[in-house]
C-alpha positions in Angstrom: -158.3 -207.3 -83.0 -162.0 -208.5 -83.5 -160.7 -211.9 -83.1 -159.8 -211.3 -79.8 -163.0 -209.8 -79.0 -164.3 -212.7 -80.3 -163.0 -215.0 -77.7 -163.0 -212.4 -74.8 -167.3 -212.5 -75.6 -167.3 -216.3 -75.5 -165.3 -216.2 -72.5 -167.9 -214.1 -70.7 -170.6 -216.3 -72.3 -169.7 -219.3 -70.4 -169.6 -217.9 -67.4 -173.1 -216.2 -68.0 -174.2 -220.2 -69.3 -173.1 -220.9 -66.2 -175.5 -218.5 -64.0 -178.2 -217.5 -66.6 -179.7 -220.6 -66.1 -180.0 -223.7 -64.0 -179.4 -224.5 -59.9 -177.8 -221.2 -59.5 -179.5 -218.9 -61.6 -178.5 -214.7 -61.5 -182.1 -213.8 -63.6 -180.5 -210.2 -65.0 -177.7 -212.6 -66.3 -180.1 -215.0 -68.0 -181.0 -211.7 -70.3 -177.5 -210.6 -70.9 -176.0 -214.3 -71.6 -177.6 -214.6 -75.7 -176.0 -211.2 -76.3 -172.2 -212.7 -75.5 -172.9 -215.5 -77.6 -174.7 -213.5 -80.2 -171.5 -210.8 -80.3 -168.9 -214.1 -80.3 -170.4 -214.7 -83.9 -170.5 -211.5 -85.3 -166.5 -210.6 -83.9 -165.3 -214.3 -85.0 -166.7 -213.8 -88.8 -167.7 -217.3 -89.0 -169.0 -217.0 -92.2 -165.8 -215.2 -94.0 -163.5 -218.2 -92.9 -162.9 -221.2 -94.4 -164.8 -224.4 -93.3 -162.1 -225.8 -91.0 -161.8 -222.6 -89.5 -165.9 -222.4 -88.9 -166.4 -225.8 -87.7 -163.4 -224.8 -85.0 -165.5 -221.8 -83.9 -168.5 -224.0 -84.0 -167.1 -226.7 -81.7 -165.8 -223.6 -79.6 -169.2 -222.1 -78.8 -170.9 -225.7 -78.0 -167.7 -226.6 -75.6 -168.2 -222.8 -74.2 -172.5 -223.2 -73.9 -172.2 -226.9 -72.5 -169.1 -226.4 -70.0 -171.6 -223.2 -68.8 -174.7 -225.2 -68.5 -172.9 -228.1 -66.9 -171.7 -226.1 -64.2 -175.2 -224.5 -63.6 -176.7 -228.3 -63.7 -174.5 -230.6 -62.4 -176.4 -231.5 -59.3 -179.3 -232.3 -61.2 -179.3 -236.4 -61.2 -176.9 -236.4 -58.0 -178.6 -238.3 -55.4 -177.7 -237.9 -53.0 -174.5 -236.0 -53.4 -172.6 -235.1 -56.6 -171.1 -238.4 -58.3 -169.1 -238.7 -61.3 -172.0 -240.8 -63.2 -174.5 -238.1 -62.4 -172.2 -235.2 -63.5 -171.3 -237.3 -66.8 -174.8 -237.4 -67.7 -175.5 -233.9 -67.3 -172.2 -232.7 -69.1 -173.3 -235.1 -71.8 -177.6 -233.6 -71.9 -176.0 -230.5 -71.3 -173.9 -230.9 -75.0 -176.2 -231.8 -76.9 -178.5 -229.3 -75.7 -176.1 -226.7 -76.7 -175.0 -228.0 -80.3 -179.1 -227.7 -81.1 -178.8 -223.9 -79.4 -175.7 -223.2 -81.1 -176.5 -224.8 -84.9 -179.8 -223.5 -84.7 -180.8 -220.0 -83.0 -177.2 -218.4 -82.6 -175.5 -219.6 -85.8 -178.6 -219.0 -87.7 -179.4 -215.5 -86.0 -176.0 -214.7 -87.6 -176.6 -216.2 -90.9 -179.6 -214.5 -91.4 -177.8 -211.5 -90.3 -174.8 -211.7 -93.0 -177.4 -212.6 -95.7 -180.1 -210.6 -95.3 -178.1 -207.2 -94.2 -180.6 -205.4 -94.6 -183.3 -206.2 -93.3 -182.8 -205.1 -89.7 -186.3 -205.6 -88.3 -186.9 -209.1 -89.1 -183.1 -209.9 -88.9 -184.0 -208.7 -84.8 -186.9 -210.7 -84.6 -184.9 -214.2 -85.9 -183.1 -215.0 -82.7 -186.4 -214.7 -80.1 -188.7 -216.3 -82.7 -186.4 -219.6 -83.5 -185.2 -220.0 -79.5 -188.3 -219.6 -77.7 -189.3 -222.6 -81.1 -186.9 -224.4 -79.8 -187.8 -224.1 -76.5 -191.4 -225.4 -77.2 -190.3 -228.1 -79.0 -187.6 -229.3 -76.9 -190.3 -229.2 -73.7 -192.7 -231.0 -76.3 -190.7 -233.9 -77.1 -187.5 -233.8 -74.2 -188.0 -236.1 -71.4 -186.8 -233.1 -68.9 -189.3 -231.6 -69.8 -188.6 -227.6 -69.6 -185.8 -228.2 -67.3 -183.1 -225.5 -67.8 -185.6 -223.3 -69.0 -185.1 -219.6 -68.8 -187.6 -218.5 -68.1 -187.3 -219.9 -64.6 -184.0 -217.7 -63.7 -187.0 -215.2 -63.6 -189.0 -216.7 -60.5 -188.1 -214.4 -58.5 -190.1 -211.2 -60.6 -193.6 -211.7 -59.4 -194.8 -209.2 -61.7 -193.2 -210.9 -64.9 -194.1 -214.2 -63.7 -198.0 -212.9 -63.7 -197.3 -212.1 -67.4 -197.4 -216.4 -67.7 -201.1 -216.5 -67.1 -200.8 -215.0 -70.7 -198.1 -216.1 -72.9 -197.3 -218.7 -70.7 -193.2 -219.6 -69.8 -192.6 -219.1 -73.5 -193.9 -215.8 -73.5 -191.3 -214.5 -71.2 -188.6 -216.6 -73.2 -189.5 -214.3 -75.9 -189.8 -211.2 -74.4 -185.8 -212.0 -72.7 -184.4 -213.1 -76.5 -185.9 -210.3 -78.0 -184.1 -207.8 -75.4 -180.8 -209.8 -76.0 -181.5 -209.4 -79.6 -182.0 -205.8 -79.5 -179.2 -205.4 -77.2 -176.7 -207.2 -79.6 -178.0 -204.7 -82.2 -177.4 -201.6 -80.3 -174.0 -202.7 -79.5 -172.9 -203.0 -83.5 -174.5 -199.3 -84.2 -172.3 -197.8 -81.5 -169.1 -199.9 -82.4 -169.6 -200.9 -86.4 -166.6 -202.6 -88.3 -165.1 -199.2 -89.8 -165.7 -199.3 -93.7 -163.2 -199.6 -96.4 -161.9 -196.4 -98.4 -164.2 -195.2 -100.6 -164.2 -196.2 -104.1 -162.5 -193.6 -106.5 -160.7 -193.6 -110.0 -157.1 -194.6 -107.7 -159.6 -197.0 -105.1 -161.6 -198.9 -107.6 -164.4 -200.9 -105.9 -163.2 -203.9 -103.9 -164.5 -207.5 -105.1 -167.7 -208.5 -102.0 -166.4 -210.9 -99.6 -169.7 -211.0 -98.1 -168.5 -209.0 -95.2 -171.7 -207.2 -93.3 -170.5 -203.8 -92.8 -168.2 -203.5 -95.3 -169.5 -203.2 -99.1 -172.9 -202.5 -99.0 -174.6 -199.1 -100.0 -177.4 -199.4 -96.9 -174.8 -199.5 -94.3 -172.5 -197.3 -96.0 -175.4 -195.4 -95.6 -176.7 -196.5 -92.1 -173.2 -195.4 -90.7 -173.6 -192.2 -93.1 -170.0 -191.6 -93.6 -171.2 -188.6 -95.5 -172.5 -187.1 -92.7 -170.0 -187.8 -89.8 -172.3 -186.6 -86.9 -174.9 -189.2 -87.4 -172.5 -192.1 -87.5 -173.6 -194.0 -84.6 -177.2 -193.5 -84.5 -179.7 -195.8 -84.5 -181.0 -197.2 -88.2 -184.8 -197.1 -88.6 -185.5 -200.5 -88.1 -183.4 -201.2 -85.0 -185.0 -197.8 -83.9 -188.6 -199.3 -84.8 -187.4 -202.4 -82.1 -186.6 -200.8 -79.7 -190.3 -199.3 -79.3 -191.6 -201.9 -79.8 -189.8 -203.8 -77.2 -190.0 -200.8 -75.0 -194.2 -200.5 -75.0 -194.4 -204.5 -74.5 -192.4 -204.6 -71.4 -194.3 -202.2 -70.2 -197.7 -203.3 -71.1 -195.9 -206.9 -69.7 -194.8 -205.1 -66.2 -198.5 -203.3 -65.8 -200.3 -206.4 -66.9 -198.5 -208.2 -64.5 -198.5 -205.7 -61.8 -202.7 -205.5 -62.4 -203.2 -209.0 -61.4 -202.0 -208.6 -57.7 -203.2 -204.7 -57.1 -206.7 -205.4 -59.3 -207.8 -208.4 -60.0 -206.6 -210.5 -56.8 -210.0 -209.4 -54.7 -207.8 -206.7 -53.0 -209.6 -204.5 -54.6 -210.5 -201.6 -53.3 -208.4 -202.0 -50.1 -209.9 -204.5 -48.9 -208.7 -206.5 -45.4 -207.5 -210.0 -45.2 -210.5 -211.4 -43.1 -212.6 -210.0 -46.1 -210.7 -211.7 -49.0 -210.0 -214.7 -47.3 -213.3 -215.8 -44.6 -213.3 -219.5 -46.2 -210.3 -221.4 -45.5 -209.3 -224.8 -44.9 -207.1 -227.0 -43.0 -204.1 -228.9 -44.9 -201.4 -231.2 -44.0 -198.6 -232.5 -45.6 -197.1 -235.8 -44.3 -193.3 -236.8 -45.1 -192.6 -240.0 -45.7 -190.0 -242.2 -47.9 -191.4 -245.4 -49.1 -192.3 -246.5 -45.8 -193.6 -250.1 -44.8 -193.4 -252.2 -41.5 -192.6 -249.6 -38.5 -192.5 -246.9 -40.9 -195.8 -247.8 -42.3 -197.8 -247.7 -39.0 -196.0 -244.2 -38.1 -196.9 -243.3 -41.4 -200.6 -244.1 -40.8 -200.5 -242.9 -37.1 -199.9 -239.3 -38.4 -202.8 -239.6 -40.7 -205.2 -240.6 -38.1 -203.9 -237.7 -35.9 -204.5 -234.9 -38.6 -207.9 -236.6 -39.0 -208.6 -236.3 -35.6 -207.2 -232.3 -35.3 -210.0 -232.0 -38.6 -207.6 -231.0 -41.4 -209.8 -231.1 -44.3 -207.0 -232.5 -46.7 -204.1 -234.7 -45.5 -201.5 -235.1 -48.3 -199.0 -237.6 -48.3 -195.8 -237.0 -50.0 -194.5 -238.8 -53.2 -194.1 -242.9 -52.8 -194.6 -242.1 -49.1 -195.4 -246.3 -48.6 -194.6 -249.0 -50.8 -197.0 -251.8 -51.8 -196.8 -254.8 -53.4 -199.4 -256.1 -56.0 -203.0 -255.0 -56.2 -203.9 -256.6 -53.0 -201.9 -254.4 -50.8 -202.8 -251.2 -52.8 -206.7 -252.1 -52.5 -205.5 -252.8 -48.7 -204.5 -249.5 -48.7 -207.0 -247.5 -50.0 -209.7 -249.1 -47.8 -207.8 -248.4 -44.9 -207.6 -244.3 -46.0 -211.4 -245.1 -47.0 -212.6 -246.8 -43.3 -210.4 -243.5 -41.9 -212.5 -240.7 -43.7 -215.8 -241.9 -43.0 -214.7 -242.3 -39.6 -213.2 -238.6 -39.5 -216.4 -237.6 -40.9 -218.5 -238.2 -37.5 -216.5 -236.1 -34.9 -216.6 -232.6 -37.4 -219.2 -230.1 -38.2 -220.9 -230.6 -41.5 -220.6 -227.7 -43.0 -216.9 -228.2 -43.1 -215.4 -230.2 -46.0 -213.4 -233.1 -45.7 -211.6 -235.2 -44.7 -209.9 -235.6 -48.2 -206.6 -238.3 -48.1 -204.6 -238.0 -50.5 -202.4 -241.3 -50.5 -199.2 -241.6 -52.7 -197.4 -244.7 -53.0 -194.8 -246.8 -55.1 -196.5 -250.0 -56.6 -195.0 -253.1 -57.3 -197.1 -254.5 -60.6 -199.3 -257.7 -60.2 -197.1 -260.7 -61.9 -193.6 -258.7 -60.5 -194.4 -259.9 -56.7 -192.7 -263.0 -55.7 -194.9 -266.1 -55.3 -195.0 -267.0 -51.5 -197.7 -268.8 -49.8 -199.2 -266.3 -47.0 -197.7 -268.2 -43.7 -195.9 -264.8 -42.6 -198.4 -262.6 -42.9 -197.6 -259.0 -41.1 -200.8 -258.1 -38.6 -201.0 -254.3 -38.4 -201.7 -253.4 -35.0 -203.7 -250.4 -34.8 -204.5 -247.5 -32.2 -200.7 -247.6 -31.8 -199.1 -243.4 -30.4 -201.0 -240.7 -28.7 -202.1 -240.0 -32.4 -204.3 -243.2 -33.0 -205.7 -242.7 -29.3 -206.1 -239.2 -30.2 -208.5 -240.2 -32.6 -209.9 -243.3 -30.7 -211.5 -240.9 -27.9 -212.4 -238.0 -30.4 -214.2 -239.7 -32.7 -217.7 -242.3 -32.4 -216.8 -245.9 -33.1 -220.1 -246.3 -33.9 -220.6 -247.7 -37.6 -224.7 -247.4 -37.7 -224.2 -243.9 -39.5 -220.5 -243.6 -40.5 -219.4 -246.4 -42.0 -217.1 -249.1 -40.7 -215.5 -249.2 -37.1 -212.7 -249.1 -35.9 -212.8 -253.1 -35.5 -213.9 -253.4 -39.2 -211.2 -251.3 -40.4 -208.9 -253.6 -38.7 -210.4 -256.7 -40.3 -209.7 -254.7 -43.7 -206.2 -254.2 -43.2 -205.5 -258.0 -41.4 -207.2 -259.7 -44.3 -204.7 -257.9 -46.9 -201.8 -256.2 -45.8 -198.8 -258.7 -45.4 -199.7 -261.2 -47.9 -196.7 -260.4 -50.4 -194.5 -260.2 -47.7 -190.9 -260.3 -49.0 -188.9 -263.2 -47.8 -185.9 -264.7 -49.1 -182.9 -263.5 -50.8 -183.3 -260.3 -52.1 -180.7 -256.9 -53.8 -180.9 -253.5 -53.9 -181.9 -252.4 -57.2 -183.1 -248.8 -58.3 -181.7 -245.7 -58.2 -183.6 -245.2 -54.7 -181.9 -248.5 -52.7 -185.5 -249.7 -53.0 -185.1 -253.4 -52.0 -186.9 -256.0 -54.7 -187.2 -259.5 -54.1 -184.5 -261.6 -56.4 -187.7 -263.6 -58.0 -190.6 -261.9 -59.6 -192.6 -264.6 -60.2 -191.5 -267.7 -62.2 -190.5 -266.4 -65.8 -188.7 -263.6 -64.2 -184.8 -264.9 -64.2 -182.7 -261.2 -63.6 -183.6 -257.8 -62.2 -181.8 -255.0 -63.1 -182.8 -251.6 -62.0 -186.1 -252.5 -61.5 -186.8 -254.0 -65.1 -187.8 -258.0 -64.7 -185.8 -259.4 -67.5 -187.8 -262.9 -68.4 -186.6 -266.4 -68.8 -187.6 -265.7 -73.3 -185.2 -262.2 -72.7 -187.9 -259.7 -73.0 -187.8 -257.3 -70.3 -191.0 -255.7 -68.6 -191.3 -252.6 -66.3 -191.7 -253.1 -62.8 -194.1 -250.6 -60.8 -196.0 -247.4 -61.0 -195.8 -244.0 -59.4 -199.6 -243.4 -57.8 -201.8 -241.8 -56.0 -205.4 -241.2 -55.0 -207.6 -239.1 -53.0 -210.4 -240.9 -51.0 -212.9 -238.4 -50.4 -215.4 -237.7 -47.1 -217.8 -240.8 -48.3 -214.6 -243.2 -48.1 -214.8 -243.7 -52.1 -211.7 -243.1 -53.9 -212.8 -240.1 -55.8 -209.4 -239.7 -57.6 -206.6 -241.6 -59.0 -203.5 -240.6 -61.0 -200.3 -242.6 -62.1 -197.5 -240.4 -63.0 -196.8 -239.4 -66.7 -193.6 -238.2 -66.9 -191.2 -240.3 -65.0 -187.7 -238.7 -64.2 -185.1 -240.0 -66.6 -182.7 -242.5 -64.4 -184.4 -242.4 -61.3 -187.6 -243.9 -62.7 -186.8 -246.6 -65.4 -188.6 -248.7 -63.4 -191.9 -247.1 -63.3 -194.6 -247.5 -66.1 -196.0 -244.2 -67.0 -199.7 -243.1 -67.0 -202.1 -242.0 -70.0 -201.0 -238.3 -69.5 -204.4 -237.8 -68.4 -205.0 -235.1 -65.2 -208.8 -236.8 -63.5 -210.7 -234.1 -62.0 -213.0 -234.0 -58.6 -216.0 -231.7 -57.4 -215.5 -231.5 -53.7 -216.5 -229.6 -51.0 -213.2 -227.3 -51.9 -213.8 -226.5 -55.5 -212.5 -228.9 -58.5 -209.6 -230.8 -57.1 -207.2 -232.9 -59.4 -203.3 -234.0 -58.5 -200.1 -234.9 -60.3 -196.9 -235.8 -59.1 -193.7 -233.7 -58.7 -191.9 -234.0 -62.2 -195.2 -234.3 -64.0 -195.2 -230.4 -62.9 -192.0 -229.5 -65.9 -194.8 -230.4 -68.8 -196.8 -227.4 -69.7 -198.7 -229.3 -72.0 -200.0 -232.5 -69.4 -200.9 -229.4 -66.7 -202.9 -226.9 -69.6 -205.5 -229.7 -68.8 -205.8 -228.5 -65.5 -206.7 -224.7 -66.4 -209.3 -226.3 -69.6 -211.0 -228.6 -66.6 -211.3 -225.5 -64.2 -209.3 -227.1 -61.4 -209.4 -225.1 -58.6 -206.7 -226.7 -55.9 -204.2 -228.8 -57.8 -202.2 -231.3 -55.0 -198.7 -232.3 -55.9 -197.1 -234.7 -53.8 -193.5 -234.4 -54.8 -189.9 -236.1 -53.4 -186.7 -234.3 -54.8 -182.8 -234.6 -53.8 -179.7 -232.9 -53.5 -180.5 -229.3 -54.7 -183.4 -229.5 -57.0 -185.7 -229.1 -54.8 -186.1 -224.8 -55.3 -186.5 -225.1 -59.4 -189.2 -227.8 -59.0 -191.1 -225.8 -57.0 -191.1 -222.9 -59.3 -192.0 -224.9 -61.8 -195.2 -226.0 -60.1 -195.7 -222.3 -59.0 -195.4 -221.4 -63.1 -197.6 -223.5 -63.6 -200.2 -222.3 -60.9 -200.1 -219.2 -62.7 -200.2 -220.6 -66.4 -203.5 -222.4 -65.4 -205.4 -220.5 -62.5 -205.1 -223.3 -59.9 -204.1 -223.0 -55.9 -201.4 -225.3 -55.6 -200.8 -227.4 -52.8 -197.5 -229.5 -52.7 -195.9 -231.4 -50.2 -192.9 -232.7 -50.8 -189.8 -234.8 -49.1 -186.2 -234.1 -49.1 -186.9 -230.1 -50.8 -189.2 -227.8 -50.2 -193.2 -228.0 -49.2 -195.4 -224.8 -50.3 -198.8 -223.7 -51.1 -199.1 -220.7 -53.9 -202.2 -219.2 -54.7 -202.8 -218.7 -59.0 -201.6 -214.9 -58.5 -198.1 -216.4 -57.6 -198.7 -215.6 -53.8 -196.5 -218.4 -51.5 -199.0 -218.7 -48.4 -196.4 -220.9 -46.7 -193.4 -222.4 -48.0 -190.9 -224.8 -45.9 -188.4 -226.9 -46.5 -188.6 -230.4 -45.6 -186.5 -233.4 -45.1 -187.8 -236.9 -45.2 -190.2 -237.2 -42.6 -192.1 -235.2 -40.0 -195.8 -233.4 -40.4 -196.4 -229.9 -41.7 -199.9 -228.0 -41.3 -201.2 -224.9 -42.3 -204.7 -223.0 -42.7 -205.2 -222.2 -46.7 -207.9 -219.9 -48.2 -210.5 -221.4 -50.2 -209.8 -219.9 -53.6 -211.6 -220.2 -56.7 -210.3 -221.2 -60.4 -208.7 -218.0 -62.2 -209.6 -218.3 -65.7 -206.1 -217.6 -67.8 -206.1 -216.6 -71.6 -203.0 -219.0 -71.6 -205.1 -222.3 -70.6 -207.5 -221.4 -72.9 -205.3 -220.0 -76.1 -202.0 -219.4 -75.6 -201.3 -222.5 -77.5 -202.0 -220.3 -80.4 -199.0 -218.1 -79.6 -196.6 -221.2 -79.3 -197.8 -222.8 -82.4 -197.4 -219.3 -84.4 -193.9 -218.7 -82.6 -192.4 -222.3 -84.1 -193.7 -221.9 -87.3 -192.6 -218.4 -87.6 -189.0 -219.5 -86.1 -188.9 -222.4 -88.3 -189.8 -220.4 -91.4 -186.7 -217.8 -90.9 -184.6 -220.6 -90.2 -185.4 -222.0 -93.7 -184.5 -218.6 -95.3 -181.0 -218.5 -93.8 -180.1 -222.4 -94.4 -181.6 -223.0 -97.9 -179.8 -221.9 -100.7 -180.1 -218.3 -102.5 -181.8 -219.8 -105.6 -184.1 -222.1 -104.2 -185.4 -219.1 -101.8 -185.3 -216.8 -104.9 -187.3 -218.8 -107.0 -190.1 -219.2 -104.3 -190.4 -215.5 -103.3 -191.1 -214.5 -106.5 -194.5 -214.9 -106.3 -194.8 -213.1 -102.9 -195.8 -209.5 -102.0 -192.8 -206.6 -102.7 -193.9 -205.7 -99.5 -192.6 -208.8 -97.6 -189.7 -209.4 -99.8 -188.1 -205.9 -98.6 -188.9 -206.8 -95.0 -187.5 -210.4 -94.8 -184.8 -209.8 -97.3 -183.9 -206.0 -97.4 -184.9 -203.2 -100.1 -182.0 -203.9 -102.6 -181.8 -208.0 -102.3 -181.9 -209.2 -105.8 -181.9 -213.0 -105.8 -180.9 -213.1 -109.8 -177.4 -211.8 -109.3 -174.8 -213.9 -108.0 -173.2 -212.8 -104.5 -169.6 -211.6 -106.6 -172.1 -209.4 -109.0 -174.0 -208.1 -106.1 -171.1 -206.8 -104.6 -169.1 -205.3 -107.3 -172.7 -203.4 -108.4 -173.0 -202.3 -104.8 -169.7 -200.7 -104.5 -170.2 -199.5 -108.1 -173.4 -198.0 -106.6 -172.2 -196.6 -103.8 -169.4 -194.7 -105.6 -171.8 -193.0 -107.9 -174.1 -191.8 -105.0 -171.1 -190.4 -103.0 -169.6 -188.4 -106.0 
């Protein structure tokens, strides 16, 4: 019969694998799904069974986990619809993610459990301390990052996601293992394994199997089958837990709840025009790797949101292409000639214009070699947009910088001059076309990597952006750290290093769209004070909704307003209190504005410390892992020396490490007989 429970809880953990987490995510089901996997282990007995029979409820839990957490990320790498290569991938990430969760917090949750029976308290705290570990580690060290975290199936719960600027993502990991935990521990009070008949003269005490619940005085005792009407109550420690877990929620739910009613400036009932008197006008501009036509429509946009005096004009990730250093110093000076000029037709007090330009660079020594004899002339004051700003703004260059007619001599004497000619194939995951010669070593391209005539291969472009401020200097540059696995093999990464601005709108800084999954890269952002972080983003298929959550967790994390504007998903601005002032969703081209508030940094305890907690949660999970996976002896002769104290709460009141498991049980029952007589 417990058997069958066994698999009727793994059963019901996939399908809670399946919506706990990921594309689709159900967040009261991402608390409940460690408790079916958690009560699969206990009702199988894995460790009563022979080692065939473990390994086959091993390999039963990972297929159940992975088939769960494919299902809940399959579109993931799907671009732009599902494909068998893209769902192969994920079903094989999404396997070995779960042998590490299923070797490692559930199977060791329930080692502990069966070794250390009882220790309840600490046996409780096992499971949250060695997943959320895992968790940090993983995002430390993963290239995805903190994809399929948790903690994200919890984005819609403003007030726990508040809790972040705290104990960051991880915190709320914990606090959701802990309840599963807890909850798994409840469940085994109210429905324990019924013990054996009690030892007499005619019932001498059974040999220990090293059943939990079956042999030992302290849960002979916790189930008091002396006393029938306390058998299922609580035990002390699981009582203690349940406290516990009880006052931090609820000192998690009124923190979290104080951040919007108190400390937000709301405070005491104030209006909107008196919280929010400063504000400024954005833009986002969607583009896809534009160049030719789709360059100058690109640019004509930005010269009308220059002329309507948006203070910051953002375009969206690899919005233009360019090729070689030439073309990228081509297009900066064209953004640069642009601000000064929108500086002349606005007031001074207001700030701005800041362009943010994001682009996809083809490296210097990747471009082709081809003399400059078809060299593209930009034409310029092309749509109402470029007149728009022809007749709004002074073409005077005495006091402003360059005119109109020395911008164009900017662009004329660079743009063009790596134009691609000549036989060419789509490579990239993007359809990006690449010219079929990079230069004269460069024999093969394959997905963007240059494979050279000696067979060393080299990476092909970067991922960029920078902001040119009011003065027409580029105030700001940033390549992008953490490329995404398979759509970026191509790209080199940056140094993992966010640059900062002072600007008329506080501390600016940027990062681009995937970079936004790293809690570590963006922690610089809370350190550095940044005020408004942009993120120029481009997503697919249905990713678009978890990536901006992450960028919104990490608003909150680090005290910065967030600005993104992203193509093919979702566009947004949210404040560092987790307010969305506008959010849309967006395909791949097409302008969208909106008036923000001016809001200052939010210092958080989590930029500044809550490294602390993460570092003291992964030791603390690894060192309980250690004491269920190491042998008796070894962790016998090492906790000799420490306090009584701690031995009875990690290992139990009656542990004794000196007597072998067989003696431990037939002195138990002995024990237990005596006390009952």
């Amino acid at each position: 019969m417990e058997r069958k429970h066994a698999w009727a809880w793994l059963l019901g953990g996939t399908v809670a694998a399946g919506f706990g987490r990921g594309l689709q995510a159900i967040p009261v089901v991402a608390w409940l799904e460690p408790v079916f996997f958690l009560q699969f282990f206990h009702h199988s007995r894995v460790h009563e069974v022979s080692w065939r029979s473990k390994l086959g409820i091993l390999a039963a839990a990972i297929f159940a986990q992975a088939a769960g957490l494919t299902f809940a990320m399959a579109g993931t790498l799907n671009d732009p619809s599902f494909t068998p290569l893209g769902v192969a991938v994920v079903a094989i990430a999404a396997t070995l993610g779960s042998t590490a969760l299923v070797l490692i917090p559930y199977f060791g949750a329930s080692a502990y459990r069966h070794r250390y029976e009882g220790a309840v308290a600490a046996g409780v705290f096992f499971f949250p301390l060695v997943l959320t570990g895992l968790w940090i580690a993983y995002a430390r060290v993963s290239p995805f990052g903190t994809m399929g975290h948790s903690a994200y199936s919890q984005s819609d719960s403003k007030t726990l996601v508040l809790t972040a600027s705290f104990w960051g993502m991880s915190g709320i990991t914990f606090l959701m293992s802990w309840g599963a935990a807890l909850l798994h521990e409840v469940l085994l009070c109210q429905n324990p394994v019924p013990p054996p008949k009690l030892p007499s003269p005619r019932n001498p005490p059974l040999p220990y199997t090293g059943a939990p619940y079956l042999h030992s005085p302290l849960l002979l005792r916790r189930y008091s089958v002396v006393e029938p009407h306390l058998q299922g109550a609580l035990p002390q420690g699981v009582t203690w837990h349940v406290r516990a877990f009880s006052a931090v929620f609820l000192l998690a739910l009124l923190y979290g709840g104080a951040q919007t009613s108190l400390f937000a400036g709301r405070f005491y009932q104030r209006g909107i025009e008196e919280m929010y008197h400063k504000t400024f006008a954005a833009s986002c501009i969607l583009e896809d790797e534009a160049r030719g036509g789709s360059l100058e429509r690109l640019w004509a946009e930005t010269e009308g949101r220059v002329a309507a005096g948006d203070d910051v004009i953002l375009w969206s990730e690899t919005a233009a292409i360019v090729l070689g250093d030439a073309e990228e110093a081509a297009l900066i000076a064209r953004a640069s000639a642009l601000a000064q000029l929108g500086v002349a037709g606005r007031d001074t007090n207001k700030p701005g214009p800041y362009i943010g330009l994001s682009y996809y660079k083809v490296l210097d020594g990747q471009t082709p070699h081809k003399a400059p004899d078809q060299t593209r002339h930009v034409q310029q004051h092309e749509g109402p947009a470029g007149k728009a700003l022809q007749n709004g703004l002074s073409h005077s260059s005495s006091n402003h910088g360059p005119s109109y007619e020395a911008l164009s001599e900017v662009q004329e004497s660079h743009i063009g001059t790596s134009a691609l000619s000549g036989a060419s194939e789509e490579i990239g995951s993007k359809g990006i076309p690449r010219p079929s010669v990079w230069g004269t070593a460069a024999d093969v391209i394959t997905a963007g990597v240059a494979v050279m005539s000696d067979g060393t291969k080299t990476l092909a472009a970067r991922n960029s952006f920078v902001l040119v401020g009011p003065s027409g200097d580029p105030i700001l540059k940033y390549n992008k750290t953490h490329t995404v696995p398979l759509e970026e093999d191509e790209v080199v990464q940056g140094d993992g290093r966010l640059m900062i601005a002072e600007t008329g709108l506080g501390t600016m800084s940027a990062a681009i769209c995937f970079d936004f999954r790293f809690p570590e890269l963006m922690r610089q952002a809370g350190q550095k004070s940044v005020a408004l972080m942009l993120q120029p983003a481009w997503t697919w298929g249905p990713v678009g909704l978890i990536e901006l959550y992450a960028g919104a967790f990490r608003a909150v994390e680090n005290g910065f307003h967030l600005f993104r504007c992203g193509s093919s998903g979702y566009s947004a601005a949210v404040s560092p209190l987790y307010d969305f002032e506008f959010v849309r969703e967006t395909l791949t081209n097409g302008t969208i504005t909106a008036q923000l508030p001016i809001l200052p940094h939010v210092p958080t305890f989590y930029a500044s410390y809550g490294f602390v907690l993460e570092y003291v949660c992964v030791i603390l999970g690894a060192f309980v892992y250690l004491l269920a996976v190491l042998p008796r002896s070894a962790i016998g002769r090492v906790s000799k020396y420490w306090p009584a104290q701690l031995r009875e709460s990690l290992f139990g009141p009656e542990l004794d490490f000196d007597n072998s498991v067989e003696s431990r049980g037939a002195s138990e029952g002995s024990s237990a007989y005596t006390s009952l007589q």
